[in-house]
N, C-alpha and C positions, 0 to 999 in steps of 0.2 A: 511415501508421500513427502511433500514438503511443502511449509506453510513459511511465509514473507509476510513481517507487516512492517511498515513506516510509518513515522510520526512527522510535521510539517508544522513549524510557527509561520502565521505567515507575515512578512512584511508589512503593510499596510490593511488597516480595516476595508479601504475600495478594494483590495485585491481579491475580498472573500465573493463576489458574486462569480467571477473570472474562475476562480481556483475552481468553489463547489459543483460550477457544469460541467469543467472539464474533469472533475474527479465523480460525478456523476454518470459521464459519460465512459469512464475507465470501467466501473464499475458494473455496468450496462452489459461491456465485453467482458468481460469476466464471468460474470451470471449467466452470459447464452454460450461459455465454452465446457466444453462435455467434457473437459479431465477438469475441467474445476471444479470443488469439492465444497468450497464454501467462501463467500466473496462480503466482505460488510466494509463501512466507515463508520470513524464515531470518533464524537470527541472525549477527551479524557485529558484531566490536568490542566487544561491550556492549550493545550495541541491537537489536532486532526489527523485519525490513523486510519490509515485499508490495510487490511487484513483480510488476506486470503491461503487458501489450501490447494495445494494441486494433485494431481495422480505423480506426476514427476517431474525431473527439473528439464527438460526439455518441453514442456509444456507450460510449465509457468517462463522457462527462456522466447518460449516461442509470441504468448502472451505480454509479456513486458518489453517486447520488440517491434509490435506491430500497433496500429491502429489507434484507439486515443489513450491507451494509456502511454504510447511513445511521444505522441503530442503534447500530454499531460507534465513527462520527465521533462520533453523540452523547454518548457517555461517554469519549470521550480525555481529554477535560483532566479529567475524575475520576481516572483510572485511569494515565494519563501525565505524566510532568512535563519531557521534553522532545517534540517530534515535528516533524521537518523533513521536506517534501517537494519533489516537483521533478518536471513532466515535461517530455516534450521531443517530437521530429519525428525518425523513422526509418523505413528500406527495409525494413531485415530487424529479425527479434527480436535485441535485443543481447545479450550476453552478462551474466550477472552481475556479473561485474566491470566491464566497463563501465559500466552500470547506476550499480553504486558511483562509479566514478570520476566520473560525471558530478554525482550527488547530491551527492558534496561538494565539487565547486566548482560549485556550483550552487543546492544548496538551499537552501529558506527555511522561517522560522519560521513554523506555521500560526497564525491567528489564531483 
């Protein structure tokens, strides 16, 4: 398995209606794809994170390439002025907080 989560400041207080349907709508596809294992947002700290789990990294590649969560990428750096992510290799679903823990000693600045 492998779980991904990103964290997003975003730019501007107007951008939050803009961001949350389009990361609404990411999250929509995530939730109806059969190797995903576990699909959430939430805020934490300051920041707005998805966090999800896959069967494998060709399904979360296939995932993060298509549909709105690719629409979603294309307008981050409009819409966000910071965004770190991070995944990694697991057995089971992690918990949230682990999740966190690992993101911040872990994560990196998306290009």
């Amino acid at each position: 398995m492998l779980a991904a989560i990103g964290g997003v400041s975003l730019k501007h207080w107007y951008n939050a209606p803009e961001f949350f349907w389009r990361a609404g709508r990411a999250l929509q596809q995530a939730r109806g794809d059969a190797l995903c294992l576990h699909a959430s947002v939430f805020p934490h700290n300051g920041l707005y994170f998805s966090y999800s789990v896959w069967q494998d990294i060709e399904a979360m590649l296939t995932f993060s390439q298509s549909g709105p969560h690719r629409r979603v990428l294309q307008v981050t750096t409009r819409l966000a002025s910071t965004y770190r992510f991070c995944h990694f290799s697991c057995i089971a679903v992690p918990s949230q907080e682990q999740a966190l823990r690992i993101w911040s000693e872990r994560g990196l600045a998306a290009k």
